[in-house]
N, C-alpha and C positions, 0 to 999 in steps of 0.2 A: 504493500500500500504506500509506504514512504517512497521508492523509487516510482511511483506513478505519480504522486503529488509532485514530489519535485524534477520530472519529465516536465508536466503539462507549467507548471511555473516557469520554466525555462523557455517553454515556448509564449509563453504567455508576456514573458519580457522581452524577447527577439523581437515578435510584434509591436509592441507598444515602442518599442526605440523607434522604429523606422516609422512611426506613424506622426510621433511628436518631430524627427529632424526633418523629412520629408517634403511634409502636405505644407503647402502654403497658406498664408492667413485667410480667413474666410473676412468678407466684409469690403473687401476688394473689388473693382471688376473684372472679368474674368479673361486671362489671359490666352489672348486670340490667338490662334491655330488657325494652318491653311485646311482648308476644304479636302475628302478627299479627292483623288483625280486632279489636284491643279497644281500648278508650280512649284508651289510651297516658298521656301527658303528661296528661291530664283526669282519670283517675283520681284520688279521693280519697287523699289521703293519711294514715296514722296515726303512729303510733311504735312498734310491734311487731315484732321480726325472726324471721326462720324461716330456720335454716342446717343442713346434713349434710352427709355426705361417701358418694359415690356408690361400693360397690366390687364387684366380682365376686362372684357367691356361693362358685366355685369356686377361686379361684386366693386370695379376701381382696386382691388386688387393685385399687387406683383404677381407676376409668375414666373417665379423661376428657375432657371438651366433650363430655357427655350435655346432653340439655334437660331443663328442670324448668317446668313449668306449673303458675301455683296459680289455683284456680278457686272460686267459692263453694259451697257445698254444694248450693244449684239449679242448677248445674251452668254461672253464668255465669264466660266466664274473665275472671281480674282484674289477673294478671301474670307473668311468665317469666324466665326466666334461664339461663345455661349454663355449666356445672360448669367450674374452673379443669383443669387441666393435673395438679392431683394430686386431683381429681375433689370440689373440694370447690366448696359453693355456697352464695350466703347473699340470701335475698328482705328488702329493707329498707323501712320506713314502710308497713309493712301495717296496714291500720286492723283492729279487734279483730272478731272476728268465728267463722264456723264454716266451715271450709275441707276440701279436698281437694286434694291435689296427684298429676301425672302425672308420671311420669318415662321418657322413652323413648329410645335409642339403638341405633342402626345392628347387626344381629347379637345383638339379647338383647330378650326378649318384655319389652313394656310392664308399667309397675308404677306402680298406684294406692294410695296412702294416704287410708284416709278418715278422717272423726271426727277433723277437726284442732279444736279448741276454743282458739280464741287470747283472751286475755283484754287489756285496755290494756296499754299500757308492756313486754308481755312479751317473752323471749327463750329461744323456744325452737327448739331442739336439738335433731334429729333420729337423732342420731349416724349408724353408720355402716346405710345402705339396701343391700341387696344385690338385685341384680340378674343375676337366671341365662341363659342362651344359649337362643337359640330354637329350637340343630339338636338334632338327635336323635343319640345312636350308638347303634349296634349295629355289635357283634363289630367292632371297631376301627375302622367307615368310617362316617363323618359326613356324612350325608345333608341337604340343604337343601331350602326350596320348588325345585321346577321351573323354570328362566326361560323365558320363551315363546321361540320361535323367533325370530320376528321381534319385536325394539322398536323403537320411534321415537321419537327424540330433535327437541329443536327445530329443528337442524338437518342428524340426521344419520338413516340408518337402520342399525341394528345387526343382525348375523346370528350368532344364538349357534351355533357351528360345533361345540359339544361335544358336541350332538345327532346328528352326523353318523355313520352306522355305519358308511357302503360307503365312508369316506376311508379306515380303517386300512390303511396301508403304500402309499397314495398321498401324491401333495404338494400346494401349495398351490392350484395349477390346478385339483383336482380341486374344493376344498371354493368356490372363488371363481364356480363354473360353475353353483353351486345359489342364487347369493346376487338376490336381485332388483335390478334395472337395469344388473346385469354381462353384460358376452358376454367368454366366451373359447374361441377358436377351437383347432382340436386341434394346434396349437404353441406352445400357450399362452398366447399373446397378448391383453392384456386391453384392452375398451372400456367405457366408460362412458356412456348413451346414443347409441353408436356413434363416440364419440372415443378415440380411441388416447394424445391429448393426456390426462394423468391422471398425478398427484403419488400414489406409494406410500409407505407408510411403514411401517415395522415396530418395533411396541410404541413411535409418536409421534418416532421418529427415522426420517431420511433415513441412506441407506447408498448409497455407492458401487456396490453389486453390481449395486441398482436403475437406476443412471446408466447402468451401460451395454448391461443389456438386462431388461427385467422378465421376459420370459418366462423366462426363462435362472436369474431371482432366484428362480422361484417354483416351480422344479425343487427346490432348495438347500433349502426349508422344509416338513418333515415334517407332513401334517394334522391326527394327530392330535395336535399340539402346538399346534394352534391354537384360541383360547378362542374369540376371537368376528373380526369382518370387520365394520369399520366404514365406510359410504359414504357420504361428506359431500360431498350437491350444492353445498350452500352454506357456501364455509367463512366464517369470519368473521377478522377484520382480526389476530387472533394467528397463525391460519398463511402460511407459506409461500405467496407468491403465485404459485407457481408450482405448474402443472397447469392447462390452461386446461376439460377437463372437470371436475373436480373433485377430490378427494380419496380415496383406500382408505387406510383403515388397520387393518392385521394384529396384533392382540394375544395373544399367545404365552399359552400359560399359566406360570403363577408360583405358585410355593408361599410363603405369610407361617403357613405351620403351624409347630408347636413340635417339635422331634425328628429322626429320622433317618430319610429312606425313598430307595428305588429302585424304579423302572420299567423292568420289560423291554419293549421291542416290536417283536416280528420278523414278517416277511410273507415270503411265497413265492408264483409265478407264474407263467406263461407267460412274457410279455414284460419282469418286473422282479422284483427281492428288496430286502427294506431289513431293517435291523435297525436300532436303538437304545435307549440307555442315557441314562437321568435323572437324577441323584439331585440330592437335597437334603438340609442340617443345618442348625437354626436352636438357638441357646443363648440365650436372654437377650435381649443388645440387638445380638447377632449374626447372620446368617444368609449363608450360603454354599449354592449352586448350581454343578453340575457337568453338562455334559450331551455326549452329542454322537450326530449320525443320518448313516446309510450307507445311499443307496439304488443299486442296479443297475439298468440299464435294458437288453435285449436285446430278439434277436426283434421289433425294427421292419421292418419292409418296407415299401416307397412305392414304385409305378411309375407315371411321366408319360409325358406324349406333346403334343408341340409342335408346332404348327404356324404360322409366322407370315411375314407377306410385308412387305417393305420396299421402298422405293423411294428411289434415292439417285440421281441424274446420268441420271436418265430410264432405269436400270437397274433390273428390277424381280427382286427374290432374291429367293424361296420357299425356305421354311428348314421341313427336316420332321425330327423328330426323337424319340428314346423313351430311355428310360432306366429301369433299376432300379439299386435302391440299397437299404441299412439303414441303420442306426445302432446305435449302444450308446452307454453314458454310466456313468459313476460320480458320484454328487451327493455333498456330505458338508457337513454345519455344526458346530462344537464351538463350544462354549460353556461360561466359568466367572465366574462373578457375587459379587458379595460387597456387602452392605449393613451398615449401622452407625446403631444409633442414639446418635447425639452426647450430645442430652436429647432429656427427653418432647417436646419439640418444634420436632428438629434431627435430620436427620438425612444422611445423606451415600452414597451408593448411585455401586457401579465394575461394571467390565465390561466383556469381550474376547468377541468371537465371530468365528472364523474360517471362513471358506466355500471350499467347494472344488468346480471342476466338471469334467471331463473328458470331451466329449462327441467321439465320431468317427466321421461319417457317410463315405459309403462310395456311389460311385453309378457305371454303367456306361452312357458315354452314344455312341449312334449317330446320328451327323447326314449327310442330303445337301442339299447347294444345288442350284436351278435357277435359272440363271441365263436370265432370258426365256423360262423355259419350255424350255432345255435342261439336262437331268439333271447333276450334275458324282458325281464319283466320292463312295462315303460314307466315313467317317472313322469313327475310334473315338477315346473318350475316355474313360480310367478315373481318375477323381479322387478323393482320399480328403483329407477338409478335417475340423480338427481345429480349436475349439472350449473354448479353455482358461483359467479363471482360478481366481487364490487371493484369497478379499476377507478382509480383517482390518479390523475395527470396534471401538474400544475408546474408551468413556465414563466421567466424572466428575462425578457431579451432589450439587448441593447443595441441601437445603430447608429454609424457617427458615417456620416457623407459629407466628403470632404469637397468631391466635384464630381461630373458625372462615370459611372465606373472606378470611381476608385472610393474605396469606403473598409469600414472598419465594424467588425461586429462581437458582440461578448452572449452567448447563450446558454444558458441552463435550464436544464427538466428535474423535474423529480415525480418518479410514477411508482405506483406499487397497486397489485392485482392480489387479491385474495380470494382462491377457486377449492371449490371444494366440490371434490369427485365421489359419492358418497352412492353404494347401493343396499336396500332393503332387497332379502328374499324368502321366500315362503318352501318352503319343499314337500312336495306332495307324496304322497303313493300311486299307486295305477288306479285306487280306484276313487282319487280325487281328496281326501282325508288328509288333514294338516299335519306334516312328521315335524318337522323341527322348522327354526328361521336361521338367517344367517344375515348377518351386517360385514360390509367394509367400510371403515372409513377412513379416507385419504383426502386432510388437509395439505393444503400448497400455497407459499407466499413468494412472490416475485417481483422484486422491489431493486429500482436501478436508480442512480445521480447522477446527469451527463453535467461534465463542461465544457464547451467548444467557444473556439475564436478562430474567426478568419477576415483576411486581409485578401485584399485585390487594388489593382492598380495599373492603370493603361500604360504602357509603353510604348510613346511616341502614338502614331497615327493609326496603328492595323495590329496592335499587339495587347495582351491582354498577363498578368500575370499572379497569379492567385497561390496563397500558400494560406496553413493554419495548423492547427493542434486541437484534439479532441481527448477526452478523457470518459470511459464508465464506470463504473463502481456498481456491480450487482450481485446481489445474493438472491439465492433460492433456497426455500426449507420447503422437508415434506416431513408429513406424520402419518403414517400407514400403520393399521390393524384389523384384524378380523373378530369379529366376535359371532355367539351362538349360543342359540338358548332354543328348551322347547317348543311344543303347543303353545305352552301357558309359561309364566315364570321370565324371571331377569334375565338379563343378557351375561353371560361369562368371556373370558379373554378365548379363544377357539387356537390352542397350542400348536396344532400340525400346521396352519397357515403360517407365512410368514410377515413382521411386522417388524417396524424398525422408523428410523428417524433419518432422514439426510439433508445436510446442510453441505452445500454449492457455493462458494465463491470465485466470481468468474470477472477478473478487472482489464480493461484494457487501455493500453495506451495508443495512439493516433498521431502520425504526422504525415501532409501532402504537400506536393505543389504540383500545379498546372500552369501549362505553359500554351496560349491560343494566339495563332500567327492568319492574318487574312487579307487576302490579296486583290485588289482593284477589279482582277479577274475573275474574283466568285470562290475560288482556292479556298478553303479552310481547314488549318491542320491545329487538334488540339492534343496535347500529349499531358500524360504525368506519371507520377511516382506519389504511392501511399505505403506506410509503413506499419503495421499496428502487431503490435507485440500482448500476447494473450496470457497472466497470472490465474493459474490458477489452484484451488486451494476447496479440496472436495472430502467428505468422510460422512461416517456412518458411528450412529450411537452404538452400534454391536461390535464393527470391524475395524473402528479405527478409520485413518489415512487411505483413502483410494489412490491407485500409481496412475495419478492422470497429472503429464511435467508441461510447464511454460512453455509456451512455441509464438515462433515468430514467424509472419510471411509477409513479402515483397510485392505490392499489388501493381502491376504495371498497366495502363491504358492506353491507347493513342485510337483517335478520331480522324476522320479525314474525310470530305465533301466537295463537291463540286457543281455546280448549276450552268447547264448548257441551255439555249433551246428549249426552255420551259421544261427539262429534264433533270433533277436531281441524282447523283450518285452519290452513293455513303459508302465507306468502307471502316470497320473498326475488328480492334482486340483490344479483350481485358481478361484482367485473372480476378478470382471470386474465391472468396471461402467461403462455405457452410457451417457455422457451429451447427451442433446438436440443441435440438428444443427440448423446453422443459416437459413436455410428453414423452419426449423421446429418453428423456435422463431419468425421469422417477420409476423408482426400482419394485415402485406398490405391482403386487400380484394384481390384479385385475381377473376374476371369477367371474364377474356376472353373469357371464353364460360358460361355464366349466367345459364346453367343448370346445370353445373357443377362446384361449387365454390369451393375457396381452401382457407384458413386462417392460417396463423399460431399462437401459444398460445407463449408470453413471459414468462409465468407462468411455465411452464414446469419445475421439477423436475430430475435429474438424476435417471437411473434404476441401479438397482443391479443384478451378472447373478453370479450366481455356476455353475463353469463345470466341470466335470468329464467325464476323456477318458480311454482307454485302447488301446492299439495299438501293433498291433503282423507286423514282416516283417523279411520274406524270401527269400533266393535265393536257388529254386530247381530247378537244372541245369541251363539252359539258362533263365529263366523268375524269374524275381521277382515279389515276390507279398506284398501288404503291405493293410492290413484291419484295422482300428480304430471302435472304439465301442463307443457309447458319450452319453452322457445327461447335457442336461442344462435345469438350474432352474431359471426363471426371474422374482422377482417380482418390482413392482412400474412401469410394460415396458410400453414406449410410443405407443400409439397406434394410426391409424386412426379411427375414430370415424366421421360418415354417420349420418346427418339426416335432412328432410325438411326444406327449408327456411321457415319462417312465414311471410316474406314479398314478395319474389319472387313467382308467382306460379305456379309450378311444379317443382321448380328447389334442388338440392342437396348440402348440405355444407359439403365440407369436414373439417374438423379441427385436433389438436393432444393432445391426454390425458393422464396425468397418472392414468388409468383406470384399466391397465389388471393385468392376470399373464398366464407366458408362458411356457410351459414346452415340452421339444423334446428330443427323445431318437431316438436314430439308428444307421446308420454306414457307413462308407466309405470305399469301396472295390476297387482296384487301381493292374491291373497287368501288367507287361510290358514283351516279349518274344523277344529275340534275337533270331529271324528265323536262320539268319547268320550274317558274321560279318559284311554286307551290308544293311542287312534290319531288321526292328524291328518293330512291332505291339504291340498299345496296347489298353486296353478296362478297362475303369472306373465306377464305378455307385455310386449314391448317395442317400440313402434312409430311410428318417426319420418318426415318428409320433408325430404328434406336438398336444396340446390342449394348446388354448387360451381363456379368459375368462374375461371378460372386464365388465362393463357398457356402457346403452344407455335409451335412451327416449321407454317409453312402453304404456301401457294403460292409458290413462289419465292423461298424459303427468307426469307420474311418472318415475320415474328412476326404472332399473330394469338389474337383472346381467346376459348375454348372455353368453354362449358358444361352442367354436366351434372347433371340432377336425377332425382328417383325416389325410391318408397321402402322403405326399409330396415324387416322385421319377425322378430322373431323373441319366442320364449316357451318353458317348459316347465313340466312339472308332476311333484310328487312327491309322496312317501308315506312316512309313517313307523307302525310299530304295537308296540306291548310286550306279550306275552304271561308267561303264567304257567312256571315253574321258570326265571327267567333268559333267555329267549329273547325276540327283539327282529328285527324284518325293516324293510327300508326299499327303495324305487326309487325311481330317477331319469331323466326324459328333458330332451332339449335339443334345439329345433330353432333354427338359423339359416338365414335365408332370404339371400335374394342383397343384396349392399351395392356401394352406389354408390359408382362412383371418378374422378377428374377424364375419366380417359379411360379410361372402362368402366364394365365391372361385374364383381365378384370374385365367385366360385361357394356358393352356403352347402353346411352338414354339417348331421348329426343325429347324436346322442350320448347312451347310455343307459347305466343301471348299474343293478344288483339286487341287495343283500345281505342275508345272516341273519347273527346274532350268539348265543352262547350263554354266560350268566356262569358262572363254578364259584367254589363256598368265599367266601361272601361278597364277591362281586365283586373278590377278588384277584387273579382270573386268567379269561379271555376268549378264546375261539376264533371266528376268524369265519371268511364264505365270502362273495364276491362275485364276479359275471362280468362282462362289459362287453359290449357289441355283439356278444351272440352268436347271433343270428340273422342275421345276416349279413357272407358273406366279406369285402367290402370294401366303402368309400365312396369316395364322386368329388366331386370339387372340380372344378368347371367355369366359368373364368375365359374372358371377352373382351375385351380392349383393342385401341382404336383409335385412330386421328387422321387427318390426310390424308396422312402418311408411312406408316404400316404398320397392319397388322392382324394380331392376335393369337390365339391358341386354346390355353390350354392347360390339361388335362388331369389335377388329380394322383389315383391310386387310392394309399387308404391302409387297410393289412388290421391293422387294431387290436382283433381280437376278441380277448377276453382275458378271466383267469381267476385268483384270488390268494387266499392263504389266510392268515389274519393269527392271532397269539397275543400274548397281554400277561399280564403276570405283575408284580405288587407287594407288594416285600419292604420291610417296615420299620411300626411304630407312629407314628402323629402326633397332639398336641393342641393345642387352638385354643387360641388368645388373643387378647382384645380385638385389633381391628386399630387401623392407625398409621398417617398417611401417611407416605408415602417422599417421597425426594426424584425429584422428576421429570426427565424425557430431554430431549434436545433435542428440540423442537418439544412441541404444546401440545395439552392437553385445553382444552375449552370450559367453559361455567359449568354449575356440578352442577346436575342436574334431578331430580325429584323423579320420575322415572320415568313421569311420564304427558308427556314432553317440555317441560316447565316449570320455570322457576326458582322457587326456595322465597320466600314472599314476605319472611319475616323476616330475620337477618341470620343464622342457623343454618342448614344444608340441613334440606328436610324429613326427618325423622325421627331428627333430632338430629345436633348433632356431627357433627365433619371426617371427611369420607368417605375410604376409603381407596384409593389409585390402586393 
C-alpha cells in the first residue's frame, strides 16, 4: 500500500510542476496562432492590430475560446486566433490591407464581417461582435440538428440511444441489444465480438455494481436515461487496461440548461412496471440534479429439462431432470449531483448514486438417477435463491482549462456494493413430503478508492500530448456457509458443506502517455504506452495466505486513420488484461441445484489478449456503411472448466481456470439507409471463428488438452419512421446463432420488439405502446456439453412474450447558455474529433473553442 501511495504522489507532483511553469496566465488575450493550412511563421508581417470582444447576442454575455479567422478579401486565409476566457481577442502585425474575418463556435451559427479596410500603423476595434444560437425554440422546447444514429469516432463507435422508442420503461439491456458489435443474451449478458471479457463504464467511470455482475448492472439503469452507448475496440493508452475485449461506455443524459424542470416517466406491463422522477436546477455558476428510477419485474416463467450422464469409478449416472421456476425483481438507482463553477475556467463537479437490486427467483426441480442403467427413486427440490445488492458511488472531480486542449484534471471515486447471494431449499421425497431444508448463505463486499490525474496539452498546431497516473485500492470479502435443519426445528451449521471467509486485496498502480500526431491530409496517428502494476494480497480464514504474487504488464496501443473520398480507414493494436471477477474468485460452493455446481477459484490469474482490427466506413448516398475486420489472440484466458463431482453422484462442477488459449478472427458488418428524411433502416451482422483450447480430466483421471472450434454468427435488423401529428413507430429483431464453448456448444435465441409513440402539447408529454415476442409462446435455448467424463443436454424454454405501455410528462421552462466544460470522472474521454472521427488539425477543436463534456 505504501509503495502505491507514494507511486501515485510522485506522479501527482510530475504533473502539477509542469502545469504551474508551463501554462500561461489566464486573463490575457489569447495568443494568436496561424490557421491551419496557411503560412504560419512565413507570413508577412505589418504593424496593424485588429481586437473585439466576442459576446452572446442574447444573454450580452462573453463567450469564450471562440475562433477568429482573418482572411483577405479573395478569400485567402492569413491568420487566426482564439478568444480569451472573457471572450476577448486581438490579431497582431497585420500588414495593411482589405480583410474579412470569421468567427465561429460550438452551439451558435457562424458570423462573417466583411469590408474590413485596414490602413498602416492602425488599430482597430471591433468592439463588442454578437453572436446568436443556432437552435431554434418553439413553445418552450429547443430543438437541434438530428445526430445520426450511428457515429464513428477514430476509435470508437457511438450509438445515439435517444433515438430509441421501444426502450421506454425498459433498461439498459434493452437499448445495448440494438447497438452494432454487441450481443446480449436474454439474461443480459453482454459480449463484444463474442467476448464476455469487456470493461463497462458509466458516464467514463468504473462502478462497483459493474464488478460484480454486468448483467445485474444493466437491470439498475433506466433506457431512456440513456444519451448514447459508446464501443471502443481500440482503447488507447489513457484507459483502463482492463477488458480484454474492449471497452462500452454508457453516457446518461445530463442537463447544462439554465432553470428548473422535471420529468415524469412511468410504464406498465405484463411482465414489468417502472416509474421515474428527474429533475434539475441550474442558477448561474451553479447546477444541481436530482433523480431516481423504480423498475418491477414479474411474470417471468422458464422451464428446463436436463439430461446428463457422468462417469466416475467406472460408474456411469444418468441424471434426468425438469424444473419450472419465475422470478420477480425490484431494480432502483437514485441519484443527486451538484457542479460549480470555481472561474470561467475551473470548475469542480460531486456526486452520489445509489443502486439497489432485489431479485428472487423461485424454481421447482424433479430429478432421478440411474445408476448403470438402474432407475433410483426421484427427489424433489424446491429452491428459492435471492439475488441482492445496494451499490453506492460517490465522486469529486476537479478541472482546471488553461486554453483550449490543454487542461489539467484531479478525480476521485469511492464505491462499494454489498451483494448477497443467498439460497433457501426445501427437499422432498418422490412422493412430494417435506424431508429436510437447506440454506447457503454467501455475503460479499466490494468496495474500491480511485485516484486519477491527467494532463494534456497541444503541441504546436496538429499535435496532441497527454500523460497521467491513476491509483485503486480494492478489497473484496466473502462469508460462505451452509446450514440444515429438519421439517420443523432450527437451523444447525451442515458440516460436510464447505464454508469459510475470504478477504481479497487487489491495488493497482497506473501510469500512461499518448502521443496524437494529425496531418492537413486527414492522417491521424495516435500511439501510447500504459503501465499498471497489480498488489496483491489474498487469504482465507481456514488456509491462510493464497500463492496468488504481484504482476506487472506493458499495455501498448497505436491508432491510425485516414479519410479519402468520403471513405474512412482505421487500423489499430492494443494489448488488454482481464482480471478475474468477483464471481469468478468466491470460493462459496454454490448447490442450488446439486447437479449442477458452480465454484469459484481465488487463484485465478489475469489473461492477456492482442487485438488487431481494420475498419473501412462509408457514406454512399443515403446509407452508411461501416465493416471492421478483427483478431484477437488470448492466452493465460479464464475458462469454465466441467467435470464430475466424486462425491455427489451424477452431479456436475463447474469451476474457472487459467487453462486455455483463444483465438477469433472475423468481422463486423453494420449498414444504416436513410429511406427518407422520416425513416431509416438498418441491418447489422456479426461473425466470427473462434478456437479455444484448454485442459481437463481424460482417461485415467489424467489431464489432457481439448479443443474446440466453430463459428459463432449472429445479426439483426431494425427500423425507425416519424410520421405527421406527433407519431413515431420503430422495430426491432435479434438473432443469435449457437456459440462455441471449450466443451461444447451453448444454444442461441431470437428477440424482437415493435413500438409506436405519440407526442401531445409540444412534446411535453408522450404515450407509447410496445410488444415483445408476441408471436410466439416460448423460446428454447439448447445447450451441449461434453468431454470424456460426461455429457450434457440441456434445455431452457423461456415464455417472454410481453406487452408495456409507457407515458412521460415534462414540467418546468429551461434556457440555454453558452456551454462550459466540466470537470471530468474518473476515467477518460479520448482526443476531440471533429466528428468525421478526426483530430482538428490546429490547436483549437474544429469549430472552435473547448468542447463541452
Amino acid at each position: 500500500m505504501n509503495k502505491i501511495l507514494l507511486f501515485i504522489i510522485i506522479l501527482l507532483f510530475c504533473q502539477i510542476s509542469p502545469v504551474s511553469a508551463q501554462f500561461p496566465a489566464t486573463g490575457g488575450a489569447a495568443k494568436t496562432k496561424a490557421l491551419p493550412g496557411t503560412a504560419g511563421d512565413q507570413t508577412p508581417k505589418g504593424n496593424s492590430k485588429i481586437s473585439g470582444t466576442i459576446v452572446d447576442s442574447t444573454s450580452q454575455k462573453e463567450i469564450e475560446f471562440a475562433s477568429i479567422a482573418l482572411y483577405k478579401s479573395s478569400g485567402q486565409a492569413v491568420d487566426g486566433t482564439v478568444a480569451d476566457e472573457k471572450g476577448k481577442f486581438v490579431l497582431n502585425k497585420v500588414v495593411a490591407g482589405d480583410y474579412k474575418i470569421l468567427i465561429t463556435f460550438i452551439g451558435y451559427a457562424n458570423k462573417t464581417i466583411t469590408d474590413i479596410a485596414l490602413a498602416k500603423g492602425q488599430e482597430l476595434d471591433l468592439g463588442a461582435i454578437k453572436l446568436s444560437s443556432n437552435t431554434k425554440t418553439l413553445d418552450e422546447l429547443t430543438v437541434t440538428g438530428q445526430a445520426a444514429l450511428i457515429e464513428e469516432k477514430v476509435d470508437r463507435l457511438v450509438y445515439n440511444a435517444e433515438k430509441d422508442l421501444t426502450a421506454k420503461g425498459g433498461d439498459a439491456s434493452d437499448v445495448l441489444r440494438k447497438v452494432p458489435m454487441l450481443t446480449v443474451d436474454l439474461d443480459g449478458n453482454v459480449s463484444l465480438r463474442g467476448s464476455q471479457n469487456i470493461r463497462v463504464l458509466i458516464n467514463n467511470k468504473p462502478s462497483t455494481i459493474i464488478a460484480s455482475s454486468v448483467a445485474d448492472a444493466l437491470k439498475q439503469i433506466p433506457a431512456d436515461q440513456i444519451k448514447t452507448v459508446e464501443v471502443i475496440t481500440s482503447p488507447s493508452a489513457k484507459y483502463d487496461a482492463e477488458g480484454s475485449g474492449g471497452i462500452i461506455n454508457i453516457i446518461t443524459k445530463k442537463n447544462s440548461l439554465q432553470g428548473l424542470n422535471l420529468n415524469v416517466d412511468a410504464g406498465v406491463g405484463n411482465r414489468g412496471s417502472s416509474l421515474s422522477l428527474n429533475g434539475s436546477y441550474r442558477k448561474g455558476k451553479a447546477g444541481f440534479n436530482l433523480g431516481g428510477f423504480g423498475r418491477g419485474n414479474y411474470n417471468t416463467i422458464t422451464r428446463t429439462a436436463l439430461d446428463q450422464t457422468s462417469i466416475v469409478n467406472d460408474v456411469s449416472t444418468l441424471t434426468r431432470q425438469t424444473g419450472d421456476g419465475s422470478s420477480k425483481g425490484i431494480f432502483g438507482q437514485y441519484n443527486l449531483g451538484f457542479d460549480y463553477d470555481l472561474a470561467k475556467n475551473q470548475s469542480i463537479t460531486a456526486g452520489v448514486r445509489y443502486g439497489l437490486r432485489n431479485f428472487v427467483s423461485q424454481q421447482d426441480l424433479v430429478t432421478r438417477l440411474f445408476n448403470n442403467g438402474v432407475a433410483g427413486e426421484a427427489s424433489g427440490r424446491n429452491v428459492e435463491a435471492k439475488n441482492l445488492s445496494g451499490t453506492l458511488d460517490a465522486n469529486v472531480d476537479y478541472l482546471h482549462t488553461f486554453k483550449p486542449q490543454q487542461e489539467w484534471s484531479i478525480s476521485t471515486l469511492y464505491s462499494r456494493n454489498d451483494l448477497t447471494n443467498n439460497f433457501d431449499a426445501d427437499l422432498l421425497t418422490n412422493t412430494g413430503e417435506l424431508r429436510n431444508r437447506q440454506r447457503n448463505i454467501n455475503l460479499n463486499v466490494n468496495q474500491e478508492f480511485t485516484l486519477q490525474s491527467d494532463y494534456q496539452t497541444p503541441i504546436k498546431k496538429n499535435q496532441l500530448l497527454e500523460f497521467g497516473g491513476k491509483g485503486i485500492f480494492r478489497e473484496v470479502t466473502s462469508n460462505y456457509k451452509y446450514e440444515i435443519a429438519e421439517a420443523t426445528g432450527d437451523y444447525r451449521p451442515e458440516t460436510n458443506q464447505p464454508s469459510g471467509e475470504l478477504t481479497y486485496h487487489q491495488n493497482i498502480a497506473a501510469a500512461y502517455s499518448s502521443y496524437t500526431y494529425t496531418t492537413t491530409k486527414r492522417y491521424t496517428f495516435k500511439g501510447g504506452l500504459r503501465y499498471e502494476h497489480t498488489f496483491i494480497d489474498a487469504s482465507t480464514k481456514e488456509d491462510g495466505m493464497i500463492g496468488v504474487g504481484d504482476y506487472g504488464v506493458l499495455v501498448p496501443s497505436l491508432n491510425a486513420s485516414k479519410t479519402f473520398k468520403g471513405t474512412t480507414v482505421k487500423l489499430g493494436y492494443n494489448r488488454r488484461i482481464q482480471r478475474p471477477g468477483l464471481q469468478q474468485l468466491n470460493p462459496n460452493f454454490n448447490a442450488a441445484n446439486p447437479q449442477n455446481i458452480t465454484i469459484g477459484n481465488p487463484e485465478l490469474r489475469p489473461e492477456l489478449t492482442n487485438n488487431f482490427e481494420l475498419g473501412l466506413s462509408k457514406n454512399i448516398k443515403k446509407t452508411f456503411v461501416n465493416a471492421t475486420f478483427f483478431g484477437r489472440v488470448t492466452n493465460n484466458a479464464i475458462s469454465q472448466v466441467r467435470q464430475p463431482s466424486d462425491t455427489l453422484a451424477g452431479a456436475i462442477v463447474t469451476t474457472f481456470e487459467n487453462v486455455g488459449r483463444q483465438h477469433a478472427y472475423g468481422a463486423n458488418i453494420f449498414a444504416n439507409v436513410a429511406v427518407t428524411s422520416k425513416i431509416n433502416v438498418g441491418i447489422f451482422s456479426n461473425v466470427f471463428y473462434t478456437s479455444l483450447t484448454g485442459r481437463t480430466t481424460g482417461e485415467n483421471g489424467r489431464q489432457q488438452e481439448i479443443t474446440n472450434t466453430g463459428m459463432n454468427i449472429s445479426g439483426g435488423l431494425f427500423s425507425q419512421a416519424q410520421f405527421k401529428n406527433g407519431w413515431g413507430a420503430q422495430a426491432f429483431g435479434f438473432m443469435q446463432g449457437q456459440q462455441v464453448q471449450l466443451q461444447g456448444i451453448q444454444g442461441g435465441f431470437a428477440f424482437y420488439t415493435v413500438g409506436v409513440k405519440k407526442e401531445f402539447k409540444n412534446k411535453k408529454a408522450s404515450l407509447g405502446l410496445a410488444g415483445e415476442n408476441f408471436f410466439s409462446k416460448r423460446y428454447k435455448i439448447h445447450t451441449k456439453l461434453n468431454s470424456f467424463q460426461f455429457d450434457q443436454v440441456n434445455d431452457v424454454y423461456l415464455y417472454n412474450r410481453g406487452v408495456r405501455l409507457t407515458f412521460t410528462y415534462k414540467i418546468g421552462k429551461m434556457t440555454m447558455e453558452a456551454p462550459r466544460k466540466k470537470a471530468r470522472s474518473v476515467s477518460n474521454d479520448d482526443v476531440k474529433s471533429d466528428g468525421n472521427g478526426q483530430a482538428p488539425a490546429g490547436g483549437a477543436p474544429a469549430g472552435g473553442g473547448a468542447q463541452p463534456r
